[in-house]
N, C-alpha and C positions, 0 to 999 in steps of 0.2 A: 568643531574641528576645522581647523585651516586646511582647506586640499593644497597639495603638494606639486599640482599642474593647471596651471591656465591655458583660456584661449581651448578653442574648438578644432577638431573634435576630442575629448578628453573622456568619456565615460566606456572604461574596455579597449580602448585605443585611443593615440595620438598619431599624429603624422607620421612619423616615425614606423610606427606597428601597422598602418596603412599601406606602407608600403612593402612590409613585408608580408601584410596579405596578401597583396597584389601578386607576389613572387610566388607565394606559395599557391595559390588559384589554380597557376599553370604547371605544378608542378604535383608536392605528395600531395594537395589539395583537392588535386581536379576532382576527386569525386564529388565530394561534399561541396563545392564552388557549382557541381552543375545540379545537385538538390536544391542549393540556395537560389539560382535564375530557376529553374521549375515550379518552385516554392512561388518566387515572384511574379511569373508569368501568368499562374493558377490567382493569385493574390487581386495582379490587379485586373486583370479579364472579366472579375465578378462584380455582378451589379451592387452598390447601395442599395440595406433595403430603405422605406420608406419610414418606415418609422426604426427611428436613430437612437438608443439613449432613453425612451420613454415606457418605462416597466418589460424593457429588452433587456437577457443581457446578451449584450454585444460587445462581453472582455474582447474576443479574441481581435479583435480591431487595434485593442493596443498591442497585443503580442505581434501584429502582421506589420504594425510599422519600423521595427527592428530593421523583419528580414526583407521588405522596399529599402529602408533607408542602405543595408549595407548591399542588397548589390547594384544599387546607385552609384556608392560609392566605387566599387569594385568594377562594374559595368560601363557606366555612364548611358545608360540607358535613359533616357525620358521619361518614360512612361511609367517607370518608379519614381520618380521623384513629381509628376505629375498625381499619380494615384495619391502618395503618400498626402499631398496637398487636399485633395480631396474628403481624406480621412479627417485629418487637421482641423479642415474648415469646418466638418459635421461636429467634431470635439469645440469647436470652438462657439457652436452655435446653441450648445444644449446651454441649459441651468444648471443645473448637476450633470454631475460623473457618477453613476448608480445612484447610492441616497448619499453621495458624498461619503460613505464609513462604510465602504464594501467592499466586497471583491471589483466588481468593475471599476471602482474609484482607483484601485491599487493599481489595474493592471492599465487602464487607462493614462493616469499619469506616469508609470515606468513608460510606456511605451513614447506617448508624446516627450516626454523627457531627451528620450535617446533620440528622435527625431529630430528635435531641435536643436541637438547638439552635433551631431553625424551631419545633417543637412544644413547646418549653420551660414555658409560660405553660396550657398544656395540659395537659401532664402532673403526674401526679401525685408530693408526695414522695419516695414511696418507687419510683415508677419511674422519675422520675429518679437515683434513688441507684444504682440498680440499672443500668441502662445506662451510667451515666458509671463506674461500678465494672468493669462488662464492658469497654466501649471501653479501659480505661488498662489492664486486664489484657494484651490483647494488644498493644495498641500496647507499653508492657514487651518484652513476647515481639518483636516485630520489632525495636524499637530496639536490642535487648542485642546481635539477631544480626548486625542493620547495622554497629555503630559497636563492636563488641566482637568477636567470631564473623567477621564481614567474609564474610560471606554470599555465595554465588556473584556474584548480580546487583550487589551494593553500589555496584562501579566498573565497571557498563555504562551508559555514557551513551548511549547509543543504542538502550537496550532497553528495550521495552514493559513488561516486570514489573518494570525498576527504577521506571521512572514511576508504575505503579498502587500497589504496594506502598509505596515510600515517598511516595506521594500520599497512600496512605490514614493514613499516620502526622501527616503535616501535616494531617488534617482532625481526626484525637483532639487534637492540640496545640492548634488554633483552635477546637473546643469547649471543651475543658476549660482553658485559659488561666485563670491566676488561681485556680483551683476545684481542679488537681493541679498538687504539688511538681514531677514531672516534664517538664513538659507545655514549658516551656524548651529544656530535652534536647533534647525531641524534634523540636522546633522550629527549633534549631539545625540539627541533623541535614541536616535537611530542605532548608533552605536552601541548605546544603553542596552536596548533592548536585544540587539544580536547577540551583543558578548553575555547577558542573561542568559539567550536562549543555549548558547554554545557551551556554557555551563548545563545546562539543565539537560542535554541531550545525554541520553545512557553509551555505554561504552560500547555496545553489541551492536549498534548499527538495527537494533529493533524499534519499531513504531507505530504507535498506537490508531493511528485513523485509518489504516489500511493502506495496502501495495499502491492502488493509485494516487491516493491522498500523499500518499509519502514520497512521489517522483514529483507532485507538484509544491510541495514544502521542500524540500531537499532542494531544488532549483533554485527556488528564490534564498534560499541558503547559500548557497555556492555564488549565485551571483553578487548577492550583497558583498559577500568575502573577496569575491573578489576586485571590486569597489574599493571595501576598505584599505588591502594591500595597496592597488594601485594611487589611489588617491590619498591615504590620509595615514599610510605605513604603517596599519593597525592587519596583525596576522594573527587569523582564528583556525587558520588550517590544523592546528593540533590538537584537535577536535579527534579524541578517537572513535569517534561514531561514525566522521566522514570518510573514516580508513574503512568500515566495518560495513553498511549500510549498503554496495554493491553485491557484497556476498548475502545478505537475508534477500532481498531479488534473485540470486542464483539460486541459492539453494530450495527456493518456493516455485520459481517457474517449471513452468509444465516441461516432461521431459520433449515432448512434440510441440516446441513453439510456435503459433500462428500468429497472423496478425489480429489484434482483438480477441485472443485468447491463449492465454499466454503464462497466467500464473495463477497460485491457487486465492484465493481471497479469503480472509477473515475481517472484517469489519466494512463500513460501507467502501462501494467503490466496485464498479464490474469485475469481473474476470481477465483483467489484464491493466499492464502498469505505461501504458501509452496516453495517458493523459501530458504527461511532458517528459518524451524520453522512452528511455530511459537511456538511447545510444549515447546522446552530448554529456549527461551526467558520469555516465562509465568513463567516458574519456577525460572529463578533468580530473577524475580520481586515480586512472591509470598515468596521466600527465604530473599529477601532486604528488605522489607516493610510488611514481616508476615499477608501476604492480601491471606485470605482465597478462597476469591472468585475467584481472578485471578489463586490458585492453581486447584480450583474444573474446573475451565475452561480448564485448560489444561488435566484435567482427563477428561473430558466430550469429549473433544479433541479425543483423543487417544480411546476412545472406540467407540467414530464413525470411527476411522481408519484413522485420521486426521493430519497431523501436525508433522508426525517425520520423519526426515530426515537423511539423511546419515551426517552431521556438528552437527547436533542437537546427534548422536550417540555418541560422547566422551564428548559433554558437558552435555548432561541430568547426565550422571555422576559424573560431578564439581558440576552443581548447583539446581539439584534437592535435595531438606529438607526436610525429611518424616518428621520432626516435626510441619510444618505447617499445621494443617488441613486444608482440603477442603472445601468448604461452595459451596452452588449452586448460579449460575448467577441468576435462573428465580424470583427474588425477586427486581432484578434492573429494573429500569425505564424502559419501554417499548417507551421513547422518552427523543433524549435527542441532544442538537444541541452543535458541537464546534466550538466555534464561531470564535476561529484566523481565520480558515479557510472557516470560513462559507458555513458549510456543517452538513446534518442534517440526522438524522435516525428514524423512527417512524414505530412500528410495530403493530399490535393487541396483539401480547403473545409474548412468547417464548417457545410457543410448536411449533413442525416441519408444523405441516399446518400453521402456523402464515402466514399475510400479512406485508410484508416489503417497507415502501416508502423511498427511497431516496432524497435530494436534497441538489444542490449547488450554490450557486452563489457569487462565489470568484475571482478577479484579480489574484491570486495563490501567491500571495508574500506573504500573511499571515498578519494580523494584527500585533503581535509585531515584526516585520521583518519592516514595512512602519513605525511604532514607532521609534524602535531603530537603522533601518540602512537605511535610508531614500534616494530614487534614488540608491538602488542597489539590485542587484540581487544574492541571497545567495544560487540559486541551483533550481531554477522551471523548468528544460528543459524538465522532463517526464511530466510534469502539459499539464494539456487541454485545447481549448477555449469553456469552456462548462456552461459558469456562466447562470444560469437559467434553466439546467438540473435536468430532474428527472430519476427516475429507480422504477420499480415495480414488484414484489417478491411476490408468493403465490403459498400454496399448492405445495409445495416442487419445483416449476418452478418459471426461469427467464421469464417474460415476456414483460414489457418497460426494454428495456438492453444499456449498455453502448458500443459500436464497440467494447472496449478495446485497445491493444496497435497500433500502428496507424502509421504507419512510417510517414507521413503528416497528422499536427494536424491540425483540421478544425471547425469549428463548425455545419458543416451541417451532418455532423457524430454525433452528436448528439441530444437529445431529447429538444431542448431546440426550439427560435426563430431566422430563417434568415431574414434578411429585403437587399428588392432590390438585391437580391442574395451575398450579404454581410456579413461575419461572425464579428466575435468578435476578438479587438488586441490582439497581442500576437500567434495569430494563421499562417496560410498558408503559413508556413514551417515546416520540419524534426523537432526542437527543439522548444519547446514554449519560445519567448521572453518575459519576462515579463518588459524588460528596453521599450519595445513598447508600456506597461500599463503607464507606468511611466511618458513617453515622450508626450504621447497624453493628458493626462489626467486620464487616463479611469480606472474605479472606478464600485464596485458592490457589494451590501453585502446583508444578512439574515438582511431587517429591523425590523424584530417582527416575534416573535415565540411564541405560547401559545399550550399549553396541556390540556385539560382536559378526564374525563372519556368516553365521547360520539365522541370528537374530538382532531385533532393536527393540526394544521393550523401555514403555514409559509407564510412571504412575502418577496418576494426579488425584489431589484431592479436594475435593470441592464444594463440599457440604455446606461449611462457611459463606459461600456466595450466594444461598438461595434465601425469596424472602422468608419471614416467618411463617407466612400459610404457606410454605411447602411441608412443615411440620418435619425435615428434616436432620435426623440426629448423625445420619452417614452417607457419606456418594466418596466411596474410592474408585477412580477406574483405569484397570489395566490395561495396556495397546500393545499387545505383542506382532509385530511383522516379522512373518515368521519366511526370508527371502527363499523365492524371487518375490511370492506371486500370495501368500495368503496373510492374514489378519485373525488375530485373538481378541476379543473386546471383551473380560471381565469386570462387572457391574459392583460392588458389594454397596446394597443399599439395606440401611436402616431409616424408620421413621419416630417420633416420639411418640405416634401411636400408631393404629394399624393403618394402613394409608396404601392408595392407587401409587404407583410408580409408572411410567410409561417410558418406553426407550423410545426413539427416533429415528430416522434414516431419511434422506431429502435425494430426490433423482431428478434431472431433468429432460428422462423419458421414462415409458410406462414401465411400472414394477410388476412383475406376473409372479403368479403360487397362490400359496395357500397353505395352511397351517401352521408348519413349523418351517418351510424352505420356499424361495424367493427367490428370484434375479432379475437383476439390473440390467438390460442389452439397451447397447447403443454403438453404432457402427459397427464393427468386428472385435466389438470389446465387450466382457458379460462378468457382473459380479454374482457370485451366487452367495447367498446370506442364508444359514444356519443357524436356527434357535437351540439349543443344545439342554438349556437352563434357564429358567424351572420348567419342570414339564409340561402344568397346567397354564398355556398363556390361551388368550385372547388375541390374534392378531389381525391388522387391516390394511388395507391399500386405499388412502382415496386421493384423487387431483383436487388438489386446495388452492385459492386464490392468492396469490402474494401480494401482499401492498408495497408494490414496486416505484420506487425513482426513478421513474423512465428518464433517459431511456439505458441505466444503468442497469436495472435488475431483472431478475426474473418474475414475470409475470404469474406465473403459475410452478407447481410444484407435486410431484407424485410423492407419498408420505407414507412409508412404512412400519407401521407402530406395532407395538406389544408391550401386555400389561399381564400378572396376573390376572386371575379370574376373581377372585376375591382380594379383599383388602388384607392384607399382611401389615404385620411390623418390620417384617425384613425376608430380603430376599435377596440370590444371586443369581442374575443374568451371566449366561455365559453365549456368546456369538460367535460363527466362526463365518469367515468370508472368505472367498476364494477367486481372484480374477484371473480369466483364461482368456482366450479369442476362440471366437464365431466358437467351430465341432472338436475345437482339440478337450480335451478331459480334464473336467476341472480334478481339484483335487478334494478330497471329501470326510468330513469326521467321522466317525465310526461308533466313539461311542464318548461320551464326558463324566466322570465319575466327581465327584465333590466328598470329598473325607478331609478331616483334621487341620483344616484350613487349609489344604492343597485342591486345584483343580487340575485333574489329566485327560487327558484328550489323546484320543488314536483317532490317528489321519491316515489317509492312505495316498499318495502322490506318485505320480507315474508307476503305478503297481508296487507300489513300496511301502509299509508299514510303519510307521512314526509315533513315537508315543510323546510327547508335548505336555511336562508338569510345570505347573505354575504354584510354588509355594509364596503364599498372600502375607504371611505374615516374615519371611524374608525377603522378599519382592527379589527372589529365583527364580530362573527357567533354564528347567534342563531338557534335552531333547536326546532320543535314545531309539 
């Protein structure tokens, strides 16, 4: 592709847009203008370490020359434009950029890219000879492996190192444009694969590698896009995923956002989506589509101290639009299920004591992913074996919790059903297969979802996803959130013979009880958990060792199981949980009857009598 602008600085700005940073700096900018010098000051203050580049990775060095290079521009500070030289020279000294086909390659060349481009007029002739020589060096080394080699990630559209990696090639092409023979190539390339990937993105704004993975692919999304508009008048903004995609962040964040903990997690990736952003991402999206709410989010954001990052420092200043009002989130649906991925979210409010339930039960390929590219795998390796998981949130604590990121994904790490010590395909290894979903058969979705004012009731079924030694013939499971404050978890398991079943529950603090009753305390928040069905269980407590990704995950885990006592053919679990704070009164079952495929339950809640049916084979709840 021919770009559409010469001459420096041209990638995200020109002269022109320069100066109208400038204006805007001192003006609706100043905030985010004095992130950006903090950002910079923090930046260059810190020592090199000493080994550069050599089995380190030291991405974030290119993400840092961005935010030196613009408040150089913006500031004229020295001392960015000196640091930035510095970084340069270490990039300019290595052999490789990671193993040349990595993440640090990607993020490395994006970053020197825009250095050399923003500081252009700055630099010296022979250091820019010297840098636009290194950049096209590697960019070379990626392109041959993309578009020649066909490099593992080449045709994963849905994966985060397809995005950075061939992001970082589209920013050597939009440097060097015009200045290198190849830089078309590479260009081309590039294009290829975005407008691939922008096809392949599902409609709901869901994503398979998890909440953090997906502010770090979503970036390099948006930045690309917005490259191609500027540069080479190729628009992918009608992408209805990029409409979609701030609301699955909303609707999963904790109702009590903190810094570094923040929202619920399903697949790798800690407990919070500050890996890049997510403030700068909410604002091009309120900026694209003049969506109030996604911009009040991001301010809602940022005053709980949320969401800004050092990458999100030079872009809150591209793409934040004071001209978009803000509107508040708490007027959206307090439940709302997305279905590619079959995964759901259900709260009481969205005030900070709210209760938050989770649930999943997805193969991880995604609905239009099994649609449109059928027998393949377009990027689920961070995904989980966790179809039939829940998560449970209240009074500002995690209490049913997800391990998080997992170096060996499994499913007994999660809150879901083992049978015959058995998890679910795709799992018990480093990377999730999902070609093992594919190859087996195995299958799982959100059958029925309904909302109303007193309830959220989901059903998943899931049988389909487990391996064959689970020897299982059924795993339906019910989630009734019965608002504000308690949970229904109906189990109906069958085996193709008589088989161990074991439930789950994951805490990360100590579970105390005994028998059939249990709770969860952590801070002024307590779940109380209630075995109701079958009568004869076996249950345990013990602190289990996670094989954790530090320093993402959880190292350790308190694990609450039950199984019958004998092996059956089939059985049904029936659970009932109830989250209160600290001494107020939980609310409590009283009794669970199981007849003619109904289950009823009597509750008792602020001295009040409840009787809770759940008919299984109309997937009903009536409350009386």
């Amino acid at each position: 592709m021919q770009a559409m602008i010469t001459g420096h600085p041209r990638i995200h700005i020109d002269a022109r847009a320069l100066g109208e940073l400038k204006r805007r700096a001192k003006g609706t900018h100043s905030f985010y203008y004095a992130k950006l010098v903090e950002a910079a000051d923090e930046i260059s203050s810190q020592k090199l370490p000493d080994r550069f580049g050599s089995g380190v990775d030291n991405r974030h060095f290119g993400d840092e020359l961005p935010v030196l290079a613009m408040a150089y521009l913006l500031d004229g500070n020295e001392k960015y434009l000196g640091f930035s030289r510095r970084i340069l020279s270490r990039l300019l000294a290595l052999e490789k950029w990671g193993d040349d086909l990595d993440l640090v390659t990607g993020h490395f060349i994006a970053g020197a890219a825009i250095a050399y481009d923003w500081l252009f007029d700055s630099l010296s002739a022979a250091e820019r000879e010297a840098i636009a020589a290194k950049i096209a060096h590697h960019a070379e080394i990626l392109h041959r492996y993309a578009s020649e080699e066909r490099i593992w990630w080449h045709d994963f559209f849905l994966h985060n190192w397809n995005y950075v990696i061939t992001g970082g090639l589209a920013y050597a092409a939009a440097a060097l444009a015009g200045e290198h023979p190849a830089a078309g190539d590479w260009s081309d390339y590039a294009e290829g694969m975005f407008a691939k990937a922008e096809k392949a993105l599902p409609e709901d704004g869901s994503y398979q590698e998890g909440f953090a993975y997906m502010t770090y692919g979503w970036e390099c999304l948006v930045r690309y896009f917005d490259l191609a508009r500027q540069l080479y008048g190729r628009d992918h903004f009608g992408a209805k995923w990029l409409r979609e995609a701030p609301y699955l962040l909303i609707h999963f964040s904790a109702p009590k956002p903190r810094w570094h903990d923040n929202c619920m997690m399903f697949g790798d990736g800690p407990r919070h989506f500050e890996w890049h952003g997510p403030v700068h991402l909410f604002h091009r999206s309120a900026a694209e589509y003049r969506d109030g709410i996604v911009q009040g989010f991001a301010k809602y954001l940022m005053d709980k101290g949320v969401g800004l990052t050092r990458t999100g420092a030079w872009l809150n200043m591209l793409w934040y639009d004071a001209s978009v009002p803000p509107r508040s989130h708490k007027d959206l649906p307090t439940f709302r299920v997305f279905a590619n991925l079959d995964v759901a979210s259900a709260r009481s409010g969205w005030d900070e004591d709210a209760v938050m339930v989770g649930f999943k039960c997805t193969n991880n390929a995604g609905r239009k992913a099994m649609r449109d590219y059928p027998g393949r795998d377009l990027g689920s390796g961070h995904a989980h074996p966790d179809a039939g998981s829940f998560q449970i949130y209240a009074f500002g604590e995690w209490l049913a919790v997800d391990t998080g990121y997992t170096h060996f994904k499994q499913s007994l790490d999660h809150n879901t059903i083992v049978a015959n010590g058995a998890g679910q395909l795709g799992g018990e290894r480093i990377w999730f297969d999902v070609m093992e979903c594919f190859s087996n058969g195995g299958n799982c979705e959100i059958a029925e979802a309904q909302s109303t004012r007193e309830y959220d009731y989901l059903r998943g079924d899931a049988a389909g996803i487990y391996r064959p030694q689970a020897g299982l013939a059924k795993f339906i499971r019910h989630v009734i959130f019965l608002k504000p404050c308690d949970v229904v978890v109906v189990d109906e398991l069958a085996g193709k013979a008589p088989s161990i079943f074991q439930w789950r529950l994951h805490a990360d603090r100590k579970i105390e009880g005994r028998g059939a009753k249990f709770t969860v305390k952590k801070g002024r928040a307590r779940l109380a958990v209630t075995f109701l069905a079958p009568e004869d269980l076996m249950t345990s407590v013990e602190c289990v060792a996670i094989d954790a990704h530090a320093p993402a995950g959880m190292t350790r885990a308190f694990v609450l199981s039950a199984s019958p006592r004998k092996r059956v053919r089939k059985t049904l679990f029936v659970t009932f949980m109830s989250a209160y704070r600290g001494r107020a009164p939980e609310t409590k079952a009283t009794r669970a009857q199981v007849k003619g495929g109904r289950v009823r339950l009597d509750i008792r809640r602020n001295g009040l009598l409840q009787t809770v049916t759940l008919d299984m084979k109309a997937n009903k709840v009536t409350i009386a």
